[in-house]
mmJSON file of the N, C-alpha and C atoms, coordinates in Angstrom:
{"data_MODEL":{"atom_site":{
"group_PDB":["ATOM","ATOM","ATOM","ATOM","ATOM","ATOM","ATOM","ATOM","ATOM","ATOM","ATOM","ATOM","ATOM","ATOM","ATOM","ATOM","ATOM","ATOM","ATOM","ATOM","ATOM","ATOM","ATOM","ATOM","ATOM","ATOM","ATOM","ATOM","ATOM","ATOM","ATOM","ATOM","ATOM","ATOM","ATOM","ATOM","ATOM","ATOM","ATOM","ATOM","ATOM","ATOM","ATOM","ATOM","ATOM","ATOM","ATOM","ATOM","ATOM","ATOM","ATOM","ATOM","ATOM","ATOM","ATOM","ATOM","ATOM","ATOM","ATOM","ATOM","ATOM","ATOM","ATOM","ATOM","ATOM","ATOM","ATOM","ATOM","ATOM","ATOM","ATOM","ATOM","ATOM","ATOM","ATOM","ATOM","ATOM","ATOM","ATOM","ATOM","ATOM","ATOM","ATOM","ATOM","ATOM","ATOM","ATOM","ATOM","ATOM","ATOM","ATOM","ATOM","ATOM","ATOM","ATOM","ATOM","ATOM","ATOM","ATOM","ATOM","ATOM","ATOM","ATOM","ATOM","ATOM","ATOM","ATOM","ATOM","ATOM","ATOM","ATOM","ATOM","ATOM","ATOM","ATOM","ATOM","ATOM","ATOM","ATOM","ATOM","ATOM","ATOM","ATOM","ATOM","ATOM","ATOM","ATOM","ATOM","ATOM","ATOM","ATOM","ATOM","ATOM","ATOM","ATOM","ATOM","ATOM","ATOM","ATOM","ATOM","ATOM","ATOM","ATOM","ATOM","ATOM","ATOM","ATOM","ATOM","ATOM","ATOM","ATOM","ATOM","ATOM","ATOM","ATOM","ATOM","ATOM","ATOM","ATOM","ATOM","ATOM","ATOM","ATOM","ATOM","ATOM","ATOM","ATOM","ATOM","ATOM","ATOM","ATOM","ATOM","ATOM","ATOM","ATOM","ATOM","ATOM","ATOM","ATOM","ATOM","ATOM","ATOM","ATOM","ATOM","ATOM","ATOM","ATOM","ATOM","ATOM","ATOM","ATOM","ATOM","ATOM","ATOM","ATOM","ATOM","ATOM","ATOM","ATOM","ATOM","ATOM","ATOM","ATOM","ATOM","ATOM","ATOM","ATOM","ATOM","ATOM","ATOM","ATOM","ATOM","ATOM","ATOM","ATOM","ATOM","ATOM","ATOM","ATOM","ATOM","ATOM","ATOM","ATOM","ATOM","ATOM"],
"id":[1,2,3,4,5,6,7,8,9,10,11,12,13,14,15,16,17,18,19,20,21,22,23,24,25,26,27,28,29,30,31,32,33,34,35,36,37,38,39,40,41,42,43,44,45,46,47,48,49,50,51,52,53,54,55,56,57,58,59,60,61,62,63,64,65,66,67,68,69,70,71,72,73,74,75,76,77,78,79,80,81,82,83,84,85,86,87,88,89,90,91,92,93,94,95,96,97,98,99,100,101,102,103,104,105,106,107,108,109,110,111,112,113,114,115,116,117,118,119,120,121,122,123,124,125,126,127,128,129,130,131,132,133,134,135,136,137,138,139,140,141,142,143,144,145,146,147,148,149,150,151,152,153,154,155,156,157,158,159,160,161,162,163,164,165,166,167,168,169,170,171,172,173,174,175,176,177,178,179,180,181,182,183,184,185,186,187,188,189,190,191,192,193,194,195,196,197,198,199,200,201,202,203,204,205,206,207,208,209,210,211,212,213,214,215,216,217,218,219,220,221,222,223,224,225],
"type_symbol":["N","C","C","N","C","C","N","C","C","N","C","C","N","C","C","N","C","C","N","C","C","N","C","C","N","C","C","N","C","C","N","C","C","N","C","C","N","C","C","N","C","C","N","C","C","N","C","C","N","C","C","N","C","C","N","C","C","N","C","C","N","C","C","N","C","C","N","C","C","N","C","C","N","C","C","N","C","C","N","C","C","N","C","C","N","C","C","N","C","C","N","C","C","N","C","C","N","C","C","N","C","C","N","C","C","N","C","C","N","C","C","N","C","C","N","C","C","N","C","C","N","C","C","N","C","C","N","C","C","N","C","C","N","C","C","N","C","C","N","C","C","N","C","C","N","C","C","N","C","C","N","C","C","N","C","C","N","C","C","N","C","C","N","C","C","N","C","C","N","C","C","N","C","C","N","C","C","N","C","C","N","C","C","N","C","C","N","C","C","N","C","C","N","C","C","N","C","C","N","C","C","N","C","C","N","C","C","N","C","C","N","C","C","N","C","C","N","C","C","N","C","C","N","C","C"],
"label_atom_id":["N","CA","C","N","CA","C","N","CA","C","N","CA","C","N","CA","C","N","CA","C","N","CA","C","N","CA","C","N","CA","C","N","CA","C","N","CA","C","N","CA","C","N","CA","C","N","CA","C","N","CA","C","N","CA","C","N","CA","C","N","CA","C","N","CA","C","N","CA","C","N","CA","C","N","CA","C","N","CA","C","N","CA","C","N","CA","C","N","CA","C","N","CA","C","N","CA","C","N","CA","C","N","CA","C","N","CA","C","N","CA","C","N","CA","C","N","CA","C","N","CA","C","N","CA","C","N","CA","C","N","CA","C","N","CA","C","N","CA","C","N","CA","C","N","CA","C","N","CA","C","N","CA","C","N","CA","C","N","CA","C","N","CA","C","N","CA","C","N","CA","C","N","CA","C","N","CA","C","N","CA","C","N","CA","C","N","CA","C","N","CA","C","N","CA","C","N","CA","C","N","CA","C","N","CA","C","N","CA","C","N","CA","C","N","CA","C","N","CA","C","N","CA","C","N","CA","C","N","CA","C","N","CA","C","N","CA","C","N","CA","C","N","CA","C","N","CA","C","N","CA","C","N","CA","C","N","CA","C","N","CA","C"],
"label_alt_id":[null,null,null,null,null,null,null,null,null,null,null,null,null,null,null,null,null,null,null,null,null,null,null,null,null,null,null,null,null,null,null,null,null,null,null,null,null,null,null,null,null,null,null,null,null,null,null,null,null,null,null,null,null,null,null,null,null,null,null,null,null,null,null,null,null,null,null,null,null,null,null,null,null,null,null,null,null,null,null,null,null,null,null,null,null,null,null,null,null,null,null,null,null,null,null,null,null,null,null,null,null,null,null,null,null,null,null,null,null,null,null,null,null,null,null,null,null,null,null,null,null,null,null,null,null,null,null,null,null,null,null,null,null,null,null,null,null,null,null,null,null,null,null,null,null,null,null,null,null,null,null,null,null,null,null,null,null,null,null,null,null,null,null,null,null,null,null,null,null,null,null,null,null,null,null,null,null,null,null,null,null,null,null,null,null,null,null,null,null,null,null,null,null,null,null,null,null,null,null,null,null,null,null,null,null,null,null,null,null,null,null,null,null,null,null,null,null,null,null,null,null,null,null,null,null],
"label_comp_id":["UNK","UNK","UNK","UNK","UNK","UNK","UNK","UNK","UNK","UNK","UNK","UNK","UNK","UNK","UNK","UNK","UNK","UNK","UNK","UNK","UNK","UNK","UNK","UNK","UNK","UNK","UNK","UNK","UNK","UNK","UNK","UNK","UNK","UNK","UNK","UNK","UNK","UNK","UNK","UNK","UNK","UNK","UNK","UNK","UNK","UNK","UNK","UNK","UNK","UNK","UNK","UNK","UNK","UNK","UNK","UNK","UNK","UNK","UNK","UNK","UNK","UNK","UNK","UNK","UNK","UNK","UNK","UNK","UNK","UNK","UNK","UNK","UNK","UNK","UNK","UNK","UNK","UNK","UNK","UNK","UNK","UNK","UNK","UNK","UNK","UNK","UNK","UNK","UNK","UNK","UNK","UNK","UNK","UNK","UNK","UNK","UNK","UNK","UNK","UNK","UNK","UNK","UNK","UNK","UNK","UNK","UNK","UNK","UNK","UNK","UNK","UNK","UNK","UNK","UNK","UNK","UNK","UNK","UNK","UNK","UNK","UNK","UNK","UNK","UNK","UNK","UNK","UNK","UNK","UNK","UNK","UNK","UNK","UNK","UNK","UNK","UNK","UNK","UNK","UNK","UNK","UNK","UNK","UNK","UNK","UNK","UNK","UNK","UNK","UNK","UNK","UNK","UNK","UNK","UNK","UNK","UNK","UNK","UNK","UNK","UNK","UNK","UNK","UNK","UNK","UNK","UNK","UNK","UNK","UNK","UNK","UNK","UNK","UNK","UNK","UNK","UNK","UNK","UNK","UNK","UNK","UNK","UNK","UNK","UNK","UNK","UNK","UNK","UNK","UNK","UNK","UNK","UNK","UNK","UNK","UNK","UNK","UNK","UNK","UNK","UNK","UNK","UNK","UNK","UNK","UNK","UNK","UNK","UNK","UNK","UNK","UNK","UNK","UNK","UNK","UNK","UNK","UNK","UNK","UNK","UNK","UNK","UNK","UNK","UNK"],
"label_asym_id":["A","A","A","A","A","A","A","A","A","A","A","A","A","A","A","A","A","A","A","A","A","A","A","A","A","A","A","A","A","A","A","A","A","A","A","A","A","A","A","A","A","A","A","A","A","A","A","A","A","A","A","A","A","A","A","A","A","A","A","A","A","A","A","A","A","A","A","A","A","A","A","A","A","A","A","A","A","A","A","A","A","A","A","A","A","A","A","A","A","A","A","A","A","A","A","A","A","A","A","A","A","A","A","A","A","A","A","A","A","A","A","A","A","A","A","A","A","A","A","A","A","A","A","A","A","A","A","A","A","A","A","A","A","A","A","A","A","A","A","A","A","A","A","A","A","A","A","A","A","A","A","A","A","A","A","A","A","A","A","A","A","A","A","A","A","A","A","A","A","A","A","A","A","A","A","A","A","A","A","A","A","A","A","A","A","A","A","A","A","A","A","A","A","A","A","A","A","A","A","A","A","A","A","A","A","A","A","A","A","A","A","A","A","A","A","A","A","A","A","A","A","A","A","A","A"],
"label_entity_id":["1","1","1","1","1","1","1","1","1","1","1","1","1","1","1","1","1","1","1","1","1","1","1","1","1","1","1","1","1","1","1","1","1","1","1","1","1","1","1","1","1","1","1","1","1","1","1","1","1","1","1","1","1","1","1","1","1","1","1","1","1","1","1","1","1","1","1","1","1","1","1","1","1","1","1","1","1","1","1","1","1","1","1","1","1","1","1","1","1","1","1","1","1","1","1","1","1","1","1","1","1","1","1","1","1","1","1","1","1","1","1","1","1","1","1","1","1","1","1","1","1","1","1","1","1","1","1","1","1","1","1","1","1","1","1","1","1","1","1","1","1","1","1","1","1","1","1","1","1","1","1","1","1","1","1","1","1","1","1","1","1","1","1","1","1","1","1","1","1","1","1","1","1","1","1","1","1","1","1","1","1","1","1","1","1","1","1","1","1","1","1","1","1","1","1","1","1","1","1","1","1","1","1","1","1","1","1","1","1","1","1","1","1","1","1","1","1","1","1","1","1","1","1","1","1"],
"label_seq_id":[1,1,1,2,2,2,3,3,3,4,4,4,5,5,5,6,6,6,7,7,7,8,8,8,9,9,9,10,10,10,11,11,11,12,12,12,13,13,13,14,14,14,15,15,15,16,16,16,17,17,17,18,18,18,19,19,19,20,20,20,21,21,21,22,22,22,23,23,23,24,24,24,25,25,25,26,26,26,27,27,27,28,28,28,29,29,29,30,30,30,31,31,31,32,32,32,33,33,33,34,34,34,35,35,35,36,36,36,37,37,37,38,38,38,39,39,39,40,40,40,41,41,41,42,42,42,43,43,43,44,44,44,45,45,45,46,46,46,47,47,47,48,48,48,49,49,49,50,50,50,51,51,51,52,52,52,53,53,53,54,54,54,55,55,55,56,56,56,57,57,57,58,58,58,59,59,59,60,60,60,61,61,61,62,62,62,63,63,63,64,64,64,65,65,65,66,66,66,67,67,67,68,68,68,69,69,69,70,70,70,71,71,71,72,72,72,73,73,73,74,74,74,75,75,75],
"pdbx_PDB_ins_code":[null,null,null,null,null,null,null,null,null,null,null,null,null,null,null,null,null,null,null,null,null,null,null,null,null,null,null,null,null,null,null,null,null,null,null,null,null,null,null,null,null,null,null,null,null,null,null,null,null,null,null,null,null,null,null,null,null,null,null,null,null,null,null,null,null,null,null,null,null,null,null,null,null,null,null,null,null,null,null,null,null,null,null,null,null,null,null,null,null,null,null,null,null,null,null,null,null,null,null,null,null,null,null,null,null,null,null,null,null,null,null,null,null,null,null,null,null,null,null,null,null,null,null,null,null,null,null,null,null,null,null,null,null,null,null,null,null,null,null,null,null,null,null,null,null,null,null,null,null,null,null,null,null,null,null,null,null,null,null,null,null,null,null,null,null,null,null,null,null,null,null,null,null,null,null,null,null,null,null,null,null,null,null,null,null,null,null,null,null,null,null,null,null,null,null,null,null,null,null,null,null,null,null,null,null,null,null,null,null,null,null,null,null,null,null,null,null,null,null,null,null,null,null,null,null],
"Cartn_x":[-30.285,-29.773,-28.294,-27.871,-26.702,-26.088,-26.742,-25.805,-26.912,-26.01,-26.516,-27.856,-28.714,-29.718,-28.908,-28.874,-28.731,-30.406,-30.289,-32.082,-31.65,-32.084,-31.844,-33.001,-33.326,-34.182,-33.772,-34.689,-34.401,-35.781,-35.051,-36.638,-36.31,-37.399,-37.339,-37.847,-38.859,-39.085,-40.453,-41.226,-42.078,-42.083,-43.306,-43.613,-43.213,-42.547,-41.864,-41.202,-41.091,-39.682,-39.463,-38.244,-38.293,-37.473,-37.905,-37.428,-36.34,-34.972,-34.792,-34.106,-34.18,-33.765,-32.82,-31.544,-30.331,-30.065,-30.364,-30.516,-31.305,-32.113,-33.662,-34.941,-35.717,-36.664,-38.125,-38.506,-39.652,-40.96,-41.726,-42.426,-43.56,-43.843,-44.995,-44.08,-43.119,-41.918,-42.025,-42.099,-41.931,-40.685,-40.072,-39.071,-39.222,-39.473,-39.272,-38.336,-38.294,-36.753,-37.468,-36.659,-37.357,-36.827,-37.72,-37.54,-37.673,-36.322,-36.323,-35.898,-37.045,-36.804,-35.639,-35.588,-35.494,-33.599,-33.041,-31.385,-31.444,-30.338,-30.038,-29.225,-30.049,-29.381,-27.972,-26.704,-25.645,-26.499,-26.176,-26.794,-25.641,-26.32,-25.348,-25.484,-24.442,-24.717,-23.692,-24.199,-23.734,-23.422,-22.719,-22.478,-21.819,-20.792,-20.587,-21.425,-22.56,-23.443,-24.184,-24.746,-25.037,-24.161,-23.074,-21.908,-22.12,-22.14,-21.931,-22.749,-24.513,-25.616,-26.1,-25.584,-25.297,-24.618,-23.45,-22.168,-22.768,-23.732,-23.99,-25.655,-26.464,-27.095,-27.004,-25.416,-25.213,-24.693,-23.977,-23.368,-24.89,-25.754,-26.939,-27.346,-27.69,-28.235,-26.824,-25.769,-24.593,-25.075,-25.389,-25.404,-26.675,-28.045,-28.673,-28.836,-28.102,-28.301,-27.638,-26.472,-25.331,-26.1,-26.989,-27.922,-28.528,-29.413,-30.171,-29.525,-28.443,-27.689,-27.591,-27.167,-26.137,-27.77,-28.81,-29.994,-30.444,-30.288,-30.366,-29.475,-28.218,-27.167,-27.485,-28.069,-28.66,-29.185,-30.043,-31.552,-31.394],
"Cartn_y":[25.124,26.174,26.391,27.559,28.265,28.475,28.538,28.94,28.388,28.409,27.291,28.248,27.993,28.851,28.844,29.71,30.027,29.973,28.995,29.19,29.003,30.372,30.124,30.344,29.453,29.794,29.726,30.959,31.299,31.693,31.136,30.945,32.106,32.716,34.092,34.334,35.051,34.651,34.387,32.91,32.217,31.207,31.452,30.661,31.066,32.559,33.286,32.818,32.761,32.125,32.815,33.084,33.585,32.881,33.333,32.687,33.519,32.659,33.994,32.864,33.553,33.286,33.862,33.339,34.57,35.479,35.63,36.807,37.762,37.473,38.203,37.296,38.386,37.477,37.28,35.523,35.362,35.419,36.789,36.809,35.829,34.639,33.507,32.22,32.702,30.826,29.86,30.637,29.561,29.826,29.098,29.009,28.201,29.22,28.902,28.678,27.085,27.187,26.6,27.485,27.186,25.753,24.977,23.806,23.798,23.884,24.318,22.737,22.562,21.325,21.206,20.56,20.386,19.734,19.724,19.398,18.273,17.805,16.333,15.528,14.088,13.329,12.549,12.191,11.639,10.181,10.059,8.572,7.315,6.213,5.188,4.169,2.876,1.476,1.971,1.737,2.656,1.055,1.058,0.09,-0.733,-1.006,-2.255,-2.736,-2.569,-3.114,-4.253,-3.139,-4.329,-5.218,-5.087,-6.134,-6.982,-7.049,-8.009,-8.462,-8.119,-8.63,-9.498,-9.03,-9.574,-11.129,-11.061,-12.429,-13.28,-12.762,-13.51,-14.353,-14.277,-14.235,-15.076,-15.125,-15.875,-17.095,-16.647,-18.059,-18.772,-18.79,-19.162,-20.229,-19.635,-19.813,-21.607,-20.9,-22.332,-23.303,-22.84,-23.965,-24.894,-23.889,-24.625,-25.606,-25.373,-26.107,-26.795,-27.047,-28.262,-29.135,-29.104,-29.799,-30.537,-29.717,-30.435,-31.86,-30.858,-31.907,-33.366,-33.198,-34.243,-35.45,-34.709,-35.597,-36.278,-36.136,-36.445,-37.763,-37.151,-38.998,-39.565,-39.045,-40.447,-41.448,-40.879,-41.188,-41.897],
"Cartn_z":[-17.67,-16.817,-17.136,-17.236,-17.409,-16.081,-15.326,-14.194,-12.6,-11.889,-10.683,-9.856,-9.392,-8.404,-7.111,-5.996,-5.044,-4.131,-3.146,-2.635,-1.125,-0.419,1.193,1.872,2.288,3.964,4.973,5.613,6.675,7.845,9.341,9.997,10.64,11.002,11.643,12.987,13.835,14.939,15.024,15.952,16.135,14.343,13.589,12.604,11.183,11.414,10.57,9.384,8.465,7.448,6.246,5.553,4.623,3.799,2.08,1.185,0.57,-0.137,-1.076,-2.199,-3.279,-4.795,-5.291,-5.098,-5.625,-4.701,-3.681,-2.997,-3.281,-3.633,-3.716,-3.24,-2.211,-1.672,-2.643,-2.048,-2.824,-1.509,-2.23,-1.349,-1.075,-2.338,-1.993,-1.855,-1.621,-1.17,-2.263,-3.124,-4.07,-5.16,-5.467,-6.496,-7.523,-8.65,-9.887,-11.024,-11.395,-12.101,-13.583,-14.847,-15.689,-16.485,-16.954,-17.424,-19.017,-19.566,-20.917,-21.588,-22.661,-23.594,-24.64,-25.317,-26.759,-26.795,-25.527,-25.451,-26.095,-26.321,-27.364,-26.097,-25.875,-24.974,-25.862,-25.452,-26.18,-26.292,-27.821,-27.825,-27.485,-27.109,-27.016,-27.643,-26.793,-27.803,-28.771,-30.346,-31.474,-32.427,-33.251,-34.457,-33.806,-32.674,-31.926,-31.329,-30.926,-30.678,-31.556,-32.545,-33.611,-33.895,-34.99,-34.757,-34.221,-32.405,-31.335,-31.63,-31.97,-32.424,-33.335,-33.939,-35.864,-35.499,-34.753,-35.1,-33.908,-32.879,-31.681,-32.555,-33.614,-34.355,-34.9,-36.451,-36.808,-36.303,-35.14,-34.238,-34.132,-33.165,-33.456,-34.18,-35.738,-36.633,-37.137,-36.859,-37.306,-36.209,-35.051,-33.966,-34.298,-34.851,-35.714,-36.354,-37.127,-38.811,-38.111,-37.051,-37.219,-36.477,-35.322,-34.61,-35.68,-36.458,-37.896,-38.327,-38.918,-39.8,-39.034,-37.787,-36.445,-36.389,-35.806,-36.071,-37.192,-38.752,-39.926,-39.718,-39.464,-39.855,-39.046,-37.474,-36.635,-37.192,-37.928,-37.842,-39.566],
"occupancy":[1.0,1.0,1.0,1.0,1.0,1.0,1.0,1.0,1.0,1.0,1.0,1.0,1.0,1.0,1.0,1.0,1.0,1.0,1.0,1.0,1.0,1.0,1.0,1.0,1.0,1.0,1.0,1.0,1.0,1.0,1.0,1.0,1.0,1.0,1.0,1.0,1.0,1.0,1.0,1.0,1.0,1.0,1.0,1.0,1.0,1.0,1.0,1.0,1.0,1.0,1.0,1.0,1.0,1.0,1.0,1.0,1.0,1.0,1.0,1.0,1.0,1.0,1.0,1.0,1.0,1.0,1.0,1.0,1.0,1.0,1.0,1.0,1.0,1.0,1.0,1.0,1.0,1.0,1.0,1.0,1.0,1.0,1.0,1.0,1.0,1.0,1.0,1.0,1.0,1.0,1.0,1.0,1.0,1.0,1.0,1.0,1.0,1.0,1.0,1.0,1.0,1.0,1.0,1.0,1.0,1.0,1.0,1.0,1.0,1.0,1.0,1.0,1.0,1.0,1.0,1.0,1.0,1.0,1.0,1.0,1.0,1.0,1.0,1.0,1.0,1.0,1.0,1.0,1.0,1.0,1.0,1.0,1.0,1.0,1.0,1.0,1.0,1.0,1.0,1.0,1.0,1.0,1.0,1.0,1.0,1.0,1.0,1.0,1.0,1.0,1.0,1.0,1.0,1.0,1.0,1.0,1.0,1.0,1.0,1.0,1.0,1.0,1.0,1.0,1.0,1.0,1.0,1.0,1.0,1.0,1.0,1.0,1.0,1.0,1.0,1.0,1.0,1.0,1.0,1.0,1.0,1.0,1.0,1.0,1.0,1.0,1.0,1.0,1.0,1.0,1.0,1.0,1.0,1.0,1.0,1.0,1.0,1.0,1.0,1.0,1.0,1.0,1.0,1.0,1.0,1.0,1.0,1.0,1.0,1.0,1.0,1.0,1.0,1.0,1.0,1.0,1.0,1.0,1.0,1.0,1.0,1.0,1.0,1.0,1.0],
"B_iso_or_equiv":[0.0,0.0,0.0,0.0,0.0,0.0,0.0,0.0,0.0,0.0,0.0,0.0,0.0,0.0,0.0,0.0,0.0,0.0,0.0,0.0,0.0,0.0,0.0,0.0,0.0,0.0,0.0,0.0,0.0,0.0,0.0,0.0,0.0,0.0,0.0,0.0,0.0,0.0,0.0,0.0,0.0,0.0,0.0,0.0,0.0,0.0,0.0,0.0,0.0,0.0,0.0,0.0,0.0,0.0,0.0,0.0,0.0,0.0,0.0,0.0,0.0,0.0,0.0,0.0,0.0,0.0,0.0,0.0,0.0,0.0,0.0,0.0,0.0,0.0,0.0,0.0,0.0,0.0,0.0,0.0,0.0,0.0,0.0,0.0,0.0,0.0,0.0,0.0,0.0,0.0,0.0,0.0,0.0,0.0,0.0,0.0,0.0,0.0,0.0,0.0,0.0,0.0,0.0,0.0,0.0,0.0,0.0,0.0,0.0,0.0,0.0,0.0,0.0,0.0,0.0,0.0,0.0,0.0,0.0,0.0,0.0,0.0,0.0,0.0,0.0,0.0,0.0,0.0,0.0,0.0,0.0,0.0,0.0,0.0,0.0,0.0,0.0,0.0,0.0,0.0,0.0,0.0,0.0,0.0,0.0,0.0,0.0,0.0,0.0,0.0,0.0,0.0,0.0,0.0,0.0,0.0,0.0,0.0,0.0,0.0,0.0,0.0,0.0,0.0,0.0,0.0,0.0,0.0,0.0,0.0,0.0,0.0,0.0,0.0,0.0,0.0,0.0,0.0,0.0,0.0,0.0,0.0,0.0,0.0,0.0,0.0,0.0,0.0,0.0,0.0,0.0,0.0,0.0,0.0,0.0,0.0,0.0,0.0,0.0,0.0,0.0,0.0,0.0,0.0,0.0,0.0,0.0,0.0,0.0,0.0,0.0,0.0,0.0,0.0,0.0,0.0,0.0,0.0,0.0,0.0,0.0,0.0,0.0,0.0,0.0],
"pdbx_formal_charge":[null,null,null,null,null,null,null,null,null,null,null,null,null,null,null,null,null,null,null,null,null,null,null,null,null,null,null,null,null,null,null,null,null,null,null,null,null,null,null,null,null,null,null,null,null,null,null,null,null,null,null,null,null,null,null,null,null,null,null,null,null,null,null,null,null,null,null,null,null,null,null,null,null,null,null,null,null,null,null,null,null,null,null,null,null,null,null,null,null,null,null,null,null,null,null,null,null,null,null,null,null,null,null,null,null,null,null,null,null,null,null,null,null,null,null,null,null,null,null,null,null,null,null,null,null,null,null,null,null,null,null,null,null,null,null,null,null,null,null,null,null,null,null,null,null,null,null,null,null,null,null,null,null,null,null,null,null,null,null,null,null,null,null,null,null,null,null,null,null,null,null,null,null,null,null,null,null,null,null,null,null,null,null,null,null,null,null,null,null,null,null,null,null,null,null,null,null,null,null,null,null,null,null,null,null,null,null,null,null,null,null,null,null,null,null,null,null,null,null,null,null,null,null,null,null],
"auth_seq_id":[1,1,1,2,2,2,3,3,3,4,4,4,5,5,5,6,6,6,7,7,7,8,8,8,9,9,9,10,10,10,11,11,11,12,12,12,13,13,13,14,14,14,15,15,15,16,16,16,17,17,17,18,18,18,19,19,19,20,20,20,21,21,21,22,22,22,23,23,23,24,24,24,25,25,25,26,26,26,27,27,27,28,28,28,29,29,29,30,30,30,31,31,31,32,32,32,33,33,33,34,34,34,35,35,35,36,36,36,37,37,37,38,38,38,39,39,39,40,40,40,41,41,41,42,42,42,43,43,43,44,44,44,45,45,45,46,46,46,47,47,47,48,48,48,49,49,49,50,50,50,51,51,51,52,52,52,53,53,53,54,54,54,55,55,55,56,56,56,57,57,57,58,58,58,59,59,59,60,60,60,61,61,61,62,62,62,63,63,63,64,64,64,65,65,65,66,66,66,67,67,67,68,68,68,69,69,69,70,70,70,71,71,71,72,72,72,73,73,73,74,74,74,75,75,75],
"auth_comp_id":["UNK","UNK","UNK","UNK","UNK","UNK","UNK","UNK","UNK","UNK","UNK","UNK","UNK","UNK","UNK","UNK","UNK","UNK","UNK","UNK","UNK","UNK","UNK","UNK","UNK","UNK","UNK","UNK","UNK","UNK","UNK","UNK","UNK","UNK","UNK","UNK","UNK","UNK","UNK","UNK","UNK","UNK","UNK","UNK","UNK","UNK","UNK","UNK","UNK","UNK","UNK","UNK","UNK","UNK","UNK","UNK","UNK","UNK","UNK","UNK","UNK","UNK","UNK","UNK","UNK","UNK","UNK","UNK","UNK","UNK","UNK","UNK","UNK","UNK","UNK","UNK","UNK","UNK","UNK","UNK","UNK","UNK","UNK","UNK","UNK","UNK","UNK","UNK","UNK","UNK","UNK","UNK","UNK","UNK","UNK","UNK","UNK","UNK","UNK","UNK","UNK","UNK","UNK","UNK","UNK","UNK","UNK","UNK","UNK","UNK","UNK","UNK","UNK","UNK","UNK","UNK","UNK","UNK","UNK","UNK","UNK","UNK","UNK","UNK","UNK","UNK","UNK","UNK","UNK","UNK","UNK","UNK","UNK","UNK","UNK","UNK","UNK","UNK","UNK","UNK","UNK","UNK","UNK","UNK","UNK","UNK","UNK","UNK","UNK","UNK","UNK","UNK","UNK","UNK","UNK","UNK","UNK","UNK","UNK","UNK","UNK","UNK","UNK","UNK","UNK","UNK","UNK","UNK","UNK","UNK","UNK","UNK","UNK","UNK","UNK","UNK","UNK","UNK","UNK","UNK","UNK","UNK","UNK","UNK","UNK","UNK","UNK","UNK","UNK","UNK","UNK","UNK","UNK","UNK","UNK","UNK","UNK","UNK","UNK","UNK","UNK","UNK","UNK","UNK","UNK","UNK","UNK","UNK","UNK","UNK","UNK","UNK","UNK","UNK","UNK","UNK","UNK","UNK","UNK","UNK","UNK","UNK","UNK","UNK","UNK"],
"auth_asym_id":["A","A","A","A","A","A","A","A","A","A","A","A","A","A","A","A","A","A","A","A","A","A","A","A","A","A","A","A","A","A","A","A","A","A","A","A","A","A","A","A","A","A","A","A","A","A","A","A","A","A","A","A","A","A","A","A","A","A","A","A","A","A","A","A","A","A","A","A","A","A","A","A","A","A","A","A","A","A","A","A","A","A","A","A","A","A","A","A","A","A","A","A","A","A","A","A","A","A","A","A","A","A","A","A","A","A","A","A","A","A","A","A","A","A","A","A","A","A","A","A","A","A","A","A","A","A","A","A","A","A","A","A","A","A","A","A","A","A","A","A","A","A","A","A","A","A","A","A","A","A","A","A","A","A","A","A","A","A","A","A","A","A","A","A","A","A","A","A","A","A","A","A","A","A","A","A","A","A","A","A","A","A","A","A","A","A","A","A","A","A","A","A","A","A","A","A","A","A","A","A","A","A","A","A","A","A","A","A","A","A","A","A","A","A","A","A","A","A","A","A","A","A","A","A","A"],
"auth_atom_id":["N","CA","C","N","CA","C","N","CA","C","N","CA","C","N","CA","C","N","CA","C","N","CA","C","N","CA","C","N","CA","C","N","CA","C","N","CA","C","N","CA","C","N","CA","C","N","CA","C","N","CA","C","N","CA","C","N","CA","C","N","CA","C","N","CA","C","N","CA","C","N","CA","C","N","CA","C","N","CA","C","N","CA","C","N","CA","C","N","CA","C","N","CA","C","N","CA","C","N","CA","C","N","CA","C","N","CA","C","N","CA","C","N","CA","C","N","CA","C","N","CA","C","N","CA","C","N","CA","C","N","CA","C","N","CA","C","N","CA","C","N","CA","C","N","CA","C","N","CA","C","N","CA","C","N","CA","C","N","CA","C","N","CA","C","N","CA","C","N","CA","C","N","CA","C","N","CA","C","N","CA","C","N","CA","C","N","CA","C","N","CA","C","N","CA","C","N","CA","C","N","CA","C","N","CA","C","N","CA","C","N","CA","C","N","CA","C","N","CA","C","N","CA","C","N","CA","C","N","CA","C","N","CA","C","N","CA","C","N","CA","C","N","CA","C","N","CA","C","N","CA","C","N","CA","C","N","CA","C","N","CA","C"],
"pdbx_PDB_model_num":[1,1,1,1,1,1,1,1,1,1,1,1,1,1,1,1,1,1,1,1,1,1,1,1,1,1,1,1,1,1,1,1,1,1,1,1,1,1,1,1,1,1,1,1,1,1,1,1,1,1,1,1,1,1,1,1,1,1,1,1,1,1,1,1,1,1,1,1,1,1,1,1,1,1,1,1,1,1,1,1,1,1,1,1,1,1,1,1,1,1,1,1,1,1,1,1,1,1,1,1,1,1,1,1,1,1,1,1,1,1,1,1,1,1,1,1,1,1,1,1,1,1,1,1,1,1,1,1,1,1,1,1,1,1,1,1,1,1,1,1,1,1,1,1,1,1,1,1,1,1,1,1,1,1,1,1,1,1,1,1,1,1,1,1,1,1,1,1,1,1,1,1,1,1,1,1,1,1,1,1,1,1,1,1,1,1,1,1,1,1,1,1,1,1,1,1,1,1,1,1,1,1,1,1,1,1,1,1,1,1,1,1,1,1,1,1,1,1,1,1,1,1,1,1,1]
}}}
């Protein structure tokens, strides 16, 4: 949407009510707003992410092997 809808009701007398769209009335009360696809959501995350991923990974992988190793000279 390009520009905002305007939608007023209004009750009239006993069970009465009316709709309007812009200031134009809808004579079955219903308002139709069109739902147009295809926009591009901003992506996130991005290459610091990975990074953080990547070095939180290799930390890991050192804490690893040094466990390995530490049990080997026990033993």
């Amino acid at each position: 949407m390009t520009d905002p809808i305007k939608v007023t009701i209004t009750k009239g007398e006993g069970e009465e009510w009316t709709v309007k769209k812009n200031n134009t009335a809808e004579d079955d009360k219903i308002i139709d707003v069109e739902n147009s696809t295809g926009s591009l959501l901003p992506s996130t995350g991005g290459r610091g992410a990975i990074a953080f991923a990547v070095i939180a990974a290799l930390l890991v992988f050192g804490v690893v092997v040094s466990f390995i190793r530490d049990k080997r000279k026990e033993a």
